[in-house]
Backbone as a ProteinNet text record, in pm:
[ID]
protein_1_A
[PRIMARY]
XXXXXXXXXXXXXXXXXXXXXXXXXXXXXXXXXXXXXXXXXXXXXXXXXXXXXXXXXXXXXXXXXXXXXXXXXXXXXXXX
[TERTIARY]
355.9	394.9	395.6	353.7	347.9	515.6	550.3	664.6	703.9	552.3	602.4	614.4	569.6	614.3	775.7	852.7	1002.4	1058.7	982.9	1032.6	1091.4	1199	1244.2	1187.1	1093	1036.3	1056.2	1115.8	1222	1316.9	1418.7	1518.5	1548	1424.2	1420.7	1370.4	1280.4	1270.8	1373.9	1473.1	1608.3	1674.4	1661.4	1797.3	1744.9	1638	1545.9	1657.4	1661.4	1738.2	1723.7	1662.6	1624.7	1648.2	1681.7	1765.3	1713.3	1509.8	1508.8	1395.9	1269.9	1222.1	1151.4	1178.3	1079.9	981.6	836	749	744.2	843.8	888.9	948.6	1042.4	1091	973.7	898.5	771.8	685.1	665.5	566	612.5	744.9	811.7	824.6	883.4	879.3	722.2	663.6	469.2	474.1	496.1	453.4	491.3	688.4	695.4	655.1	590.4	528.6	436.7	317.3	227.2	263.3	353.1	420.4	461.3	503.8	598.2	519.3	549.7	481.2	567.3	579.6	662.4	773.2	746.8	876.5	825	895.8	827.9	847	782.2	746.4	887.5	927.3	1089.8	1235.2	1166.8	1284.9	1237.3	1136.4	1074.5	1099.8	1125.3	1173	1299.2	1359.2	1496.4	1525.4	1471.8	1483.9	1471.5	1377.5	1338.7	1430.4	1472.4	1575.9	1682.7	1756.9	1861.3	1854.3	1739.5	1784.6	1746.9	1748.9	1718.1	1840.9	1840.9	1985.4	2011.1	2166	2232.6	2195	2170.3	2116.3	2001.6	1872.8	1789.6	1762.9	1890.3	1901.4	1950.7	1996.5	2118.8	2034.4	1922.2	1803.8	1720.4	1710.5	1582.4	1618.3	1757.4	1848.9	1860.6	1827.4	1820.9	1729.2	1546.3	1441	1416.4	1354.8	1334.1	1206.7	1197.4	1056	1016.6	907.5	814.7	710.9	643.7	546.9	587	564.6	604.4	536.3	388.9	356.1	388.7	440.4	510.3	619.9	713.4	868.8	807.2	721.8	651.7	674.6	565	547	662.2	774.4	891.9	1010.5	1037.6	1075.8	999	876.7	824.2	859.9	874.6	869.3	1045.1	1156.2	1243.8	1270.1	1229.5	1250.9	1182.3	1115.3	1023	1098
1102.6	1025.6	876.9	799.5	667.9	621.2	507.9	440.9	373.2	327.5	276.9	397.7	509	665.8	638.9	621.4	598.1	463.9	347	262.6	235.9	195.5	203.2	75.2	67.7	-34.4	-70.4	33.5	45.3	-52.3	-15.3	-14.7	-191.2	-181.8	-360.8	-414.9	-410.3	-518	-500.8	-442.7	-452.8	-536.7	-605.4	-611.4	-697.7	-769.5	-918.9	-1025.8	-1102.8	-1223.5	-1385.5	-1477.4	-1587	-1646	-1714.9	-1799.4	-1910.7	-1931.5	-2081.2	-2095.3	-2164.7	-2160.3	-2049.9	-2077.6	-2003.5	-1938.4	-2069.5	-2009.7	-1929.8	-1947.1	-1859.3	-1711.8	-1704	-1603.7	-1465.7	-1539.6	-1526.5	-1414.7	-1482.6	-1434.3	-1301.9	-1283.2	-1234.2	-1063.2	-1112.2	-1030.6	-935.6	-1017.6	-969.9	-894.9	-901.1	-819.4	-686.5	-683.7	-579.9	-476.3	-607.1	-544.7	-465.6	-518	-443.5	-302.1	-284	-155.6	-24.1	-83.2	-12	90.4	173.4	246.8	320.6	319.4	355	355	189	95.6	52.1	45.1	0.4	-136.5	-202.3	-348.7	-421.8	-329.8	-425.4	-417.3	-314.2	-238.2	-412.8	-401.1	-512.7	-679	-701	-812.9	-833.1	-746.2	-737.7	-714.8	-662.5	-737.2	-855.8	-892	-1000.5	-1120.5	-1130.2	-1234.8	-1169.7	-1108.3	-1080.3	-1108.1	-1082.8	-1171.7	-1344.4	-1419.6	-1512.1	-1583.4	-1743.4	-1808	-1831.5	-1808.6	-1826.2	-1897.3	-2034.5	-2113.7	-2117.6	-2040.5	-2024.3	-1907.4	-1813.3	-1673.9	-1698.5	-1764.8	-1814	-1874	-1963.4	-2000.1	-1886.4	-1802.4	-1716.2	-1587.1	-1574.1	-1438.4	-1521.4	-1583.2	-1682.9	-1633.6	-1533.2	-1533.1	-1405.3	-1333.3	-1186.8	-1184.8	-1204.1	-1162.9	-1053.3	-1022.6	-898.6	-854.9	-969.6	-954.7	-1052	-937.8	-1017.1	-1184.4	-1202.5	-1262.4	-1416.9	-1379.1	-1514.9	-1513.3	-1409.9	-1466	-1532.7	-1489	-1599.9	-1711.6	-1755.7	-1895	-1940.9	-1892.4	-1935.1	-1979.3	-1898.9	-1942.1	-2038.5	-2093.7	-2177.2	-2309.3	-2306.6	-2438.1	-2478.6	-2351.7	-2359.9	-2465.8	-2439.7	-2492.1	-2608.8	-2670.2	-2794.6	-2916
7927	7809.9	7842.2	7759.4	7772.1	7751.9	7800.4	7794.5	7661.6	7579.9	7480.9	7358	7401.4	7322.7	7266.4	7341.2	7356	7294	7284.5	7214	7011.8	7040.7	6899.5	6797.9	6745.7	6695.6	6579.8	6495.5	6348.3	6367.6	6502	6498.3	6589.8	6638	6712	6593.8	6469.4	6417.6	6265.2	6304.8	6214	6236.6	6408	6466.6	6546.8	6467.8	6552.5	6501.1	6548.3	6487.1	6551.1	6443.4	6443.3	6538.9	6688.1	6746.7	6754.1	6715.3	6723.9	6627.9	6619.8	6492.3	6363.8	6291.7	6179.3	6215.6	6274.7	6333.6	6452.3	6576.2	6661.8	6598	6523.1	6497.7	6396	6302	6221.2	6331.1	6436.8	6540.3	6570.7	6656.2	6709.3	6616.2	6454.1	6389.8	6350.7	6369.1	6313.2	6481.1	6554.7	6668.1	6640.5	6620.3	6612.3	6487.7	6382.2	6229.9	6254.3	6386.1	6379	6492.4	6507.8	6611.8	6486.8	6386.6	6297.8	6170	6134.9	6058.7	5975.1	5846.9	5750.6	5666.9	5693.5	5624.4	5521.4	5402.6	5307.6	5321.9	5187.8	5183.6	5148.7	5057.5	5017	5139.6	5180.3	5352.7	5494.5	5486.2	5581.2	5557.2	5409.5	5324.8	5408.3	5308.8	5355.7	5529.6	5602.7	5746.6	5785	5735.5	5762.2	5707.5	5577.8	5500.2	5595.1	5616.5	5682.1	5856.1	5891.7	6046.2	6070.5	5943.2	5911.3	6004.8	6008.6	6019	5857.1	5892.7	5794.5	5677.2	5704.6	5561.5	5538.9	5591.8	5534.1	5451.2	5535	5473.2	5344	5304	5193.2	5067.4	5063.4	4989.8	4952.4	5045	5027.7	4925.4	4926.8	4884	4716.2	4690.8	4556.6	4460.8	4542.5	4526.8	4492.6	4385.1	4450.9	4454.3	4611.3	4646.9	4708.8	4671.2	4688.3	4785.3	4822.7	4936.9	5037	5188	5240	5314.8	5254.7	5274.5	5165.9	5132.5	5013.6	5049.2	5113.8	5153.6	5319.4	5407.5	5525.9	5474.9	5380.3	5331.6	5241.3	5221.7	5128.2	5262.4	5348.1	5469	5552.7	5545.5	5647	5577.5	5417.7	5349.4	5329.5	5331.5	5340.8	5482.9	5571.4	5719.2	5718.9	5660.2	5701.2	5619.6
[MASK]
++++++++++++++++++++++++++++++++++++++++++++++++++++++++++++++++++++++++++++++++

């Protein structure tokens, strides 16, 4: 069995959390995006707005967005 057989990749990108930029954290999350298989689109949102920092988390929860490629670009413009 491979080692990464055993890795929780659900459960790490629940429980990712921002500590320095947008675009750092962005990356970080898309790694473990492309690991993950059977989360829906609004389940992955909502990870994502929630391991936000606080005040960007706080703007974005304002929004109801849908894809997660427009809450990316709604958080990158939030931060700039």
């Amino acid at each position: 069995f491979s080692p990464n057989a055993y890795k929780d990749y659900e459960g790490n990108i629940s429980k990712l959390a921002q500590t320095s930029s947008v675009t750092k954290f962005q990356t970080q999350f898309e790694k473990l995006l492309n690991k993950v298989i059977g989360i829906s689109e609004p389940l992955l949102i909502s990870f994502f707005i929630t391991d936000l920092q606080a005040d960007i988390r706080r703007e974005l929860q304002f929004h109801r967005l849908t894809n997660l490629m427009e809450t990316f670009a709604m958080t990158s413009a939030y931060e700039a």
